[in-house]
N, C-alpha and C positions, 0 to 999 in steps of 0.2 A: 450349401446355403450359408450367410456367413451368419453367424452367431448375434442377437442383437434386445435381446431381453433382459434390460438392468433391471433389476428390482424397485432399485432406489429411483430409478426416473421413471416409471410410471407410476410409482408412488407419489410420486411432486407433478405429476401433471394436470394437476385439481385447477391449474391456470382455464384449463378448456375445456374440464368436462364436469357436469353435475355432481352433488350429493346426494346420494339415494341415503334414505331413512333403512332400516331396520330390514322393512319386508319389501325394498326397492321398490316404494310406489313413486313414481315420479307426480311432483308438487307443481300445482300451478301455476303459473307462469314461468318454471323451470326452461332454461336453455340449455339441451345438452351439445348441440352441433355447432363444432368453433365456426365454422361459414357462417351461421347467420348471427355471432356476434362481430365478426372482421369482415364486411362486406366492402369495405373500399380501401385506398391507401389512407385516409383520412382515419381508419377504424382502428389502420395497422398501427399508424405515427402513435397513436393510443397508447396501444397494446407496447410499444418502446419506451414511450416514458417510463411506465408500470417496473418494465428491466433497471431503468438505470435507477429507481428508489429502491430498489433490491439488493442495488449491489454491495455489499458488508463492509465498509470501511472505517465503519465507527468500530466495529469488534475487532479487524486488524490492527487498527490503532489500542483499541485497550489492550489485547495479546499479547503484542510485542513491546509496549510500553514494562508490562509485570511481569514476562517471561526474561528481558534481558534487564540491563541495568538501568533501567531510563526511571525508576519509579522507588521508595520506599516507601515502608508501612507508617500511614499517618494517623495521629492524634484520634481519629474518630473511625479507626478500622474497627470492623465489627467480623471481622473474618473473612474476607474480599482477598482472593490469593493464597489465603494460609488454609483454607480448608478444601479448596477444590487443587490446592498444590503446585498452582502455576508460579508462585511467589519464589516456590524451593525448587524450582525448576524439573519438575512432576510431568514426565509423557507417553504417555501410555496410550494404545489405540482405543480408550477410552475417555481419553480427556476429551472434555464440551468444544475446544476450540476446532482440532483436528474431525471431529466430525460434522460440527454446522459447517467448517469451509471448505468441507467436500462436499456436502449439500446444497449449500447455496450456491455453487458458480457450476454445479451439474445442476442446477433446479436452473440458472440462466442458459445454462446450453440447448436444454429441455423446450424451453419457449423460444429460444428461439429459433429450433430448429421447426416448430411447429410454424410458428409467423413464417419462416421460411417459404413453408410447405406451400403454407397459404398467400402466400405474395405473388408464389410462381402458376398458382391455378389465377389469380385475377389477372396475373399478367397477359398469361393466356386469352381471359374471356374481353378483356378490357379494350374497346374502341376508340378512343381518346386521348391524343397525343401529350395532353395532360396530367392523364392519369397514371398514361404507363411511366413517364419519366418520374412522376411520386412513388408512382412501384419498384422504380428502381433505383433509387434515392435511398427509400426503405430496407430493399436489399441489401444495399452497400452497410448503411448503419447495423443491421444487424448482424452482418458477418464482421464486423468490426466488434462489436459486442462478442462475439464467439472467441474471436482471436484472444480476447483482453481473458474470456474468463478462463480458457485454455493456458494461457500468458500464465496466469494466477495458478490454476493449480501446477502446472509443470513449477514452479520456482518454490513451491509449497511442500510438495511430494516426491519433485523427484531426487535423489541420492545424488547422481553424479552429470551434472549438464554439459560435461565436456567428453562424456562416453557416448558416441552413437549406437553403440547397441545395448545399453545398459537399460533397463527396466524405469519408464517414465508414467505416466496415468493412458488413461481410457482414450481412445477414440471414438466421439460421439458424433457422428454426421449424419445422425439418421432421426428419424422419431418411432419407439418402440411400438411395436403392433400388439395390440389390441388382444389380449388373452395368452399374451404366449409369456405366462410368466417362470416358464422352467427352462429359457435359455439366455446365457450370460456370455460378456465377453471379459477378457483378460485383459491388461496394460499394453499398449503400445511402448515401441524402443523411445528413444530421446530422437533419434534422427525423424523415423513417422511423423512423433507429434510437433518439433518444428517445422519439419515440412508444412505439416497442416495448419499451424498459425500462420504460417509466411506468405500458404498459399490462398485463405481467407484475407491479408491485408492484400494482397495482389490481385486477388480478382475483386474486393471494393474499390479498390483505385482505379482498377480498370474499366468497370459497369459504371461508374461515377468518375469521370474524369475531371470535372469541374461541378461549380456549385455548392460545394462544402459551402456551411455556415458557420460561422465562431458565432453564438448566441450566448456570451457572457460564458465563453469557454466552459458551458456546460453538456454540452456534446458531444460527440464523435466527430472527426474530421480528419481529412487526409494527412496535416501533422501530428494528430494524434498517433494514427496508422501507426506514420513513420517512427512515430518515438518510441510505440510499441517493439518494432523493429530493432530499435537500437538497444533496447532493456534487453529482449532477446541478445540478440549479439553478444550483449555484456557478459551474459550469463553462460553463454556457449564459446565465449572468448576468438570470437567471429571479429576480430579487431579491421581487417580491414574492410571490411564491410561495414564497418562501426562507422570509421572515422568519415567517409562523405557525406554517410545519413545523418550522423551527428552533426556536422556542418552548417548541412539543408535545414535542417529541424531547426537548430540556433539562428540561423539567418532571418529567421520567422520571428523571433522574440526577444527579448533581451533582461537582461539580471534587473529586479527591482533597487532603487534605490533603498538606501536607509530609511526613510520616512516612509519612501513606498509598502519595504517592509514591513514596518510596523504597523502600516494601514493593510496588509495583507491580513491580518489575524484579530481587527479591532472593529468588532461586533459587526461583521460582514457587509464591508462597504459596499454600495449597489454595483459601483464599475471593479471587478478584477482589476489584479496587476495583472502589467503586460507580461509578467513573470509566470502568471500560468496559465500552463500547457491545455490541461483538463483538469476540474474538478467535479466532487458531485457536488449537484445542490439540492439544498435541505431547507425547503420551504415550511413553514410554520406546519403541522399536522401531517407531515411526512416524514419519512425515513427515521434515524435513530437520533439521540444525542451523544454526541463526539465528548464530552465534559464530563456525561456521566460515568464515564470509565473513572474517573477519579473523587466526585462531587457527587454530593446528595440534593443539594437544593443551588447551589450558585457558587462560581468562580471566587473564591474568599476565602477569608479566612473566617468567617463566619456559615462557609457555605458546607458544613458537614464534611471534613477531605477525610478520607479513608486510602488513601494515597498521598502524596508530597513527591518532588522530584530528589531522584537518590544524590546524593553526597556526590559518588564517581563523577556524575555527571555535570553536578553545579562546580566542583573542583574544574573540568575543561571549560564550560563558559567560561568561567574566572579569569583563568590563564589568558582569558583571548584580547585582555587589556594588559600587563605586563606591572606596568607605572602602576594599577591601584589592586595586585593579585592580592587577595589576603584581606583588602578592606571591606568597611561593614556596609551592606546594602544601602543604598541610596550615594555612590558614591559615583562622579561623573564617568561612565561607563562609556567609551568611544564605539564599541562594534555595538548595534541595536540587538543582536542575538539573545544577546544574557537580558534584556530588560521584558525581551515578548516571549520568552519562555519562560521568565521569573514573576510570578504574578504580585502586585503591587503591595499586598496586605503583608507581603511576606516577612518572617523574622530571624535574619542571619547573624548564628553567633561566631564571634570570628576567634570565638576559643572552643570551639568545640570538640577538639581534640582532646583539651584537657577534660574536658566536665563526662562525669557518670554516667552512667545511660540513661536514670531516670529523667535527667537534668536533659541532656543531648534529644532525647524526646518533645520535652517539652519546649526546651528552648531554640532548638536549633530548625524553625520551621519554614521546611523551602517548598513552598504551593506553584503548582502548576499554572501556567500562565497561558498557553500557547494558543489557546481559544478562549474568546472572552464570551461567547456566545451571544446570541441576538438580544436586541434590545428588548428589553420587557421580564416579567417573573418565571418562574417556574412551570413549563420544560423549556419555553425561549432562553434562560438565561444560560440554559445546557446544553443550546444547539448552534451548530456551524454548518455552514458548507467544508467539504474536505476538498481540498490539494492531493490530486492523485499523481501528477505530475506535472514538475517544473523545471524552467529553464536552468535551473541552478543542478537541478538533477541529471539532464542531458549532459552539462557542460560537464559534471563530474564522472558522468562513462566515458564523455571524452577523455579526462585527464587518465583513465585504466586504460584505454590503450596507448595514450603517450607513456604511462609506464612501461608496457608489456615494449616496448620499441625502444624502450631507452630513452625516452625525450623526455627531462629530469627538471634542471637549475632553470633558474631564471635566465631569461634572455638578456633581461637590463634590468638593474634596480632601482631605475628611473620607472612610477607608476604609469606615468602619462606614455611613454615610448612603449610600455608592453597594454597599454588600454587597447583591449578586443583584441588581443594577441595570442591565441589558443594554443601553440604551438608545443608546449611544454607543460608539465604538472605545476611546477611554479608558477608561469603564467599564467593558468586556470586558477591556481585558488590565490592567486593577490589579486583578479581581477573580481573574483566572488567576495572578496574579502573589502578593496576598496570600495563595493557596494553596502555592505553591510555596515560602513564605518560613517560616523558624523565626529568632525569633519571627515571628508573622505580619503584623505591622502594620511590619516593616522594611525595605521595598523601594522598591526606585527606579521610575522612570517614564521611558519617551520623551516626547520633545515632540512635540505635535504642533499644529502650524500651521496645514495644510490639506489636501487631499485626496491629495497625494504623499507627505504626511509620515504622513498616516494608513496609506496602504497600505503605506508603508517598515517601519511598525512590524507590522503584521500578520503581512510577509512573514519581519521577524528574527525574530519571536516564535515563529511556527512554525519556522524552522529550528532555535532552540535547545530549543523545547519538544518537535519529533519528530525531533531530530537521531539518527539510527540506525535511524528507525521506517519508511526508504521514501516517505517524502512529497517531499523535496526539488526532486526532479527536476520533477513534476508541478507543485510550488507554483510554483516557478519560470517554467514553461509560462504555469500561468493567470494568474500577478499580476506578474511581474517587469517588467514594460513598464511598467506602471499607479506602480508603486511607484521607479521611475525606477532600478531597480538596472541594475550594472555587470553582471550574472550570475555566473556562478561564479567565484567567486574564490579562487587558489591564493596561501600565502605564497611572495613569492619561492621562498625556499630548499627549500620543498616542491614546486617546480616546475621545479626544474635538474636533475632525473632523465631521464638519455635524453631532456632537451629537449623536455618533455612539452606545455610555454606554460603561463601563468599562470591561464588562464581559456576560458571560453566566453561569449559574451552572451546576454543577456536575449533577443532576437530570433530565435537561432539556428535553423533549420532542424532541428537536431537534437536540438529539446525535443519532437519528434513523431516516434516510430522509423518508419522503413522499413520498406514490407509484404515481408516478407521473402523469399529464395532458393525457400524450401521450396515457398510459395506461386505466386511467380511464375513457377515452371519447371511448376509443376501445371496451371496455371490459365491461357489465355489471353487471357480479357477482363480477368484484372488485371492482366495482363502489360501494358498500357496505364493501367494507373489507380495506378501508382508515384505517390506523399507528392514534392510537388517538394523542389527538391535533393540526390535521389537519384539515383544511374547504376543503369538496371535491369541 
């Protein structure tokens, strides 16, 4: 019989079953039986929402913000990073992060596999040509949802994405029974569990072949599927398979302009840009606040920052105007990049090289911009909708397989003759580049030589184009070796805090978290199958 009692997922399935008090008296008007809370697809659609406010992207966003170089320690830290040791790059199958996000996207696989359950008994019972096609509507979304949070831990957890039989996470397609809590299962290969995302986005497409909705690209939809698809690929270096779905995906969307941009991140316009893919949204009294990873009361400089954005990184905005590298903020800035990551109050000194530390502290203050959060006080002024992905994103998996193939230089350095010309790394990012630019035909370029210098540009263009967005960590995992980077890089002076060191490499052991505490005290065949350079 196969082995199938996690610990940790029936301990998170409180979604569907009562709280017994003390001496298990069941309380009045208690519902312990998930059926007679999900009684129709209307109950189920419910029961979906619920999933996509769950999903953690405000904590991935803070993580990977103050695990790599995207953040320093600001004017009102009160110990944020320096004592839980995320700041000095501290990971241990005890860190908070590594265990709430193997938590949280097994506490989504948990409901969903339970709504599963329960989709395919109403589908069964269900008389109604209306109802079943809601039922299967529902199906499709949540095995969408499956994919994504399997998506999530594999890229999280697993070591090596490009070894098919290397040790990857769990295979959870079932819902645990009921009392049998002394049997556990072990990690699937890397081949298993892409198999089993691939084959969850392939049988939603197929049980849902039309009728996807884009509802203010806050859903699940068959280009999301596909994008999913293509992030996999990326990560398994699955290029030719990459580059048609990459294609199809883009064909669907296209690069925000410069203003678009800027209205991408300024206090949550109602209509999305056509730029993205999927995002969650964070309705007033739901989900987390994205701002608060850096901010106590509000985006400012008045707003308590216990973070600021690190030197390394305002040094590459910088760069990305040429004509004004060096000068002092407020200065007419052609790429929109540097002005919606740089929040407004900000204070840049342009000698900060020379001055002391105590000075370089106080004076050199570069605040987070990149969410200005909704309109109104305090937790509004902390909250966003998140950008899970975008078209600028796709288009840059695209430009990793034009690398991995050798399709390098620009075609023409005429902008207009390579506009929507994908065919090259070049022409990927001077087309993402003349979007981000006002005017739009005024923008610089990397050089690129050959296939190191192709992937160097890939890998800086993504950190200043998702800098805040939670990518870092990961990009860094999959292409930092390829792209010949040093890996994270602290400035000096934002790394003589408590001796925190300057950096992390490209190679580290700890671009792959540890299966964590929770797990390995639960579980003992994983209690052997510890991510190496971990102490269990």
């Amino acid at each position: 019989m196969r082995k199938k009692g996690i610990l940790l997922l029936i301990a998170l399935a409180g979604l569907f079953s009562s709280c017994n008090d003390a001496i298990d008296i069941t309380q009045p008007g208690e519902i312990s039986n998930p059926y007679e809370v999900f009684r129709n697809a209307d109950d189920i659609k419910r029961g979906i929402s619920g999933i996509y406010i769950s999903l953690p992207g405000e904590s991935e966003i803070g993580f990977t913000s103050i695990f790599t170089d995207e953040v320093a320690i600001g004017r009102d830290n009160g110990g944020q990073g320096l004592i839980s040791g995320e700041y000095g790059f501290f990971m241990q199958p005890g860190t908070s992060f590594a265990n709430s996000t193997w938590a949280s996207y097994y506490s989504v696989i948990n409901r969903v596999n339970r709504l599963i359950n329960i989709t395919d008994k109403l589908y069964s019972e269900a008389t109604l040509a209306a109802e079943r096609t809601k039922l299967i509507n529902n199906k499709a979304e949540l095995l969408g949802l499956r994919a994504y949070a399997n998506l999530k831990l594999f890229a999280y957890y697993t070591p090596d994405y490009t070894n098919p039989s290397g040790l990857s996470i769990m295979k959870v397609d079932f819902v645990p029974e009921e009392g049998r809590l002394d049997e556990h299962i072990g990690r699937s290969t890397v081949a298993q569990i892409t198999k089993f995302i691939v084959d969850d986005i392939d049988e939603a497409l197929t049980i849902r072949p039309d009728g996807w909705v884009n509802e203010n690209n806050n859903y699940i939809t068959d280009q999301v599927l596909n994008a999913f698809k293509v992030k996999l690929y990326a990560m398994t270096e699955n290029y030719t398979e990459l580059i048609p779905l990459a294609q199809s995906v883009l064909s669907n969307y296209r690069f925000a302009t410069g203003p678009e941009y800027v209205a991408m991140f300024s206090f949550n316009p109602a209509e999305p840009s056509s730029e993205i893919i999927w995002k969650l949204s964070r309705p007033l009294g739901s989900g987390g606040n994205v701002a608060e990873n850096w901010y106590s009361s509000s985006v400012d400089v008045d707003g308590s920052f216990f973070y600021e954005m690190g030197r390394s990184l305002y040094n590459e905005l910088d760069k990305l105007d040429p004509a004004v590298t060096g000068e002092a903020f407020g200065a007419t800035r052609v790429d929109v990049r540097y002005s919606v990551n740089l929040q407004a109050t900000s204070e840049v000194d342009v000698d900060y090289a020379s001055l002391p530390q105590f000075e370089y502290v106080d004076k050199d203050l570069l605040l987070i911009g990149k969410f200005e959060g909704k309109q109104g006080a305090f937790p509004a002024a902390l909250k966003n909708d998140i950008p899970i992905i975008r078209y600028a994103d796709i288009a840059l998996l695209l430009a990793e397989a034009r690398a991995a193939q050798g399709q390098i230089a620009m075609t023409s350095t005429d902008p207009m003759v390579i506009l929507d010309n994908y065919s090259t790394v070049g022409n990927i990012i001077a087309n993402l580049r003349l979007n981000r630019s006002i005017p739009a035909l005024s923008f610089s370029m990397p050089v690129l030589t050959d296939a190191t210098s192709a992937w160097k540009a890939i890998l800086d263009e993504r950190r200043v184009e998702f800098a805040f967005e939670g990518h870092r960590y990961l990009d860094m995992k999959r292409i930092g070796m390829k792209a010949g980077s040093p890996g994270f890089q602290r400035y000096a002076k934002d790394a003589i805090v408590n001796g925190t060191g300057a950096g992390l490499p490209a190679n580290s052991y700890k671009l792959t978290l540890p299966i964590p505490n929770s797990e390995l005290n639960a579980n003992p065949i994983i209690r052997g199958q510890q991510n190496p350079g971990y102490n269990n």
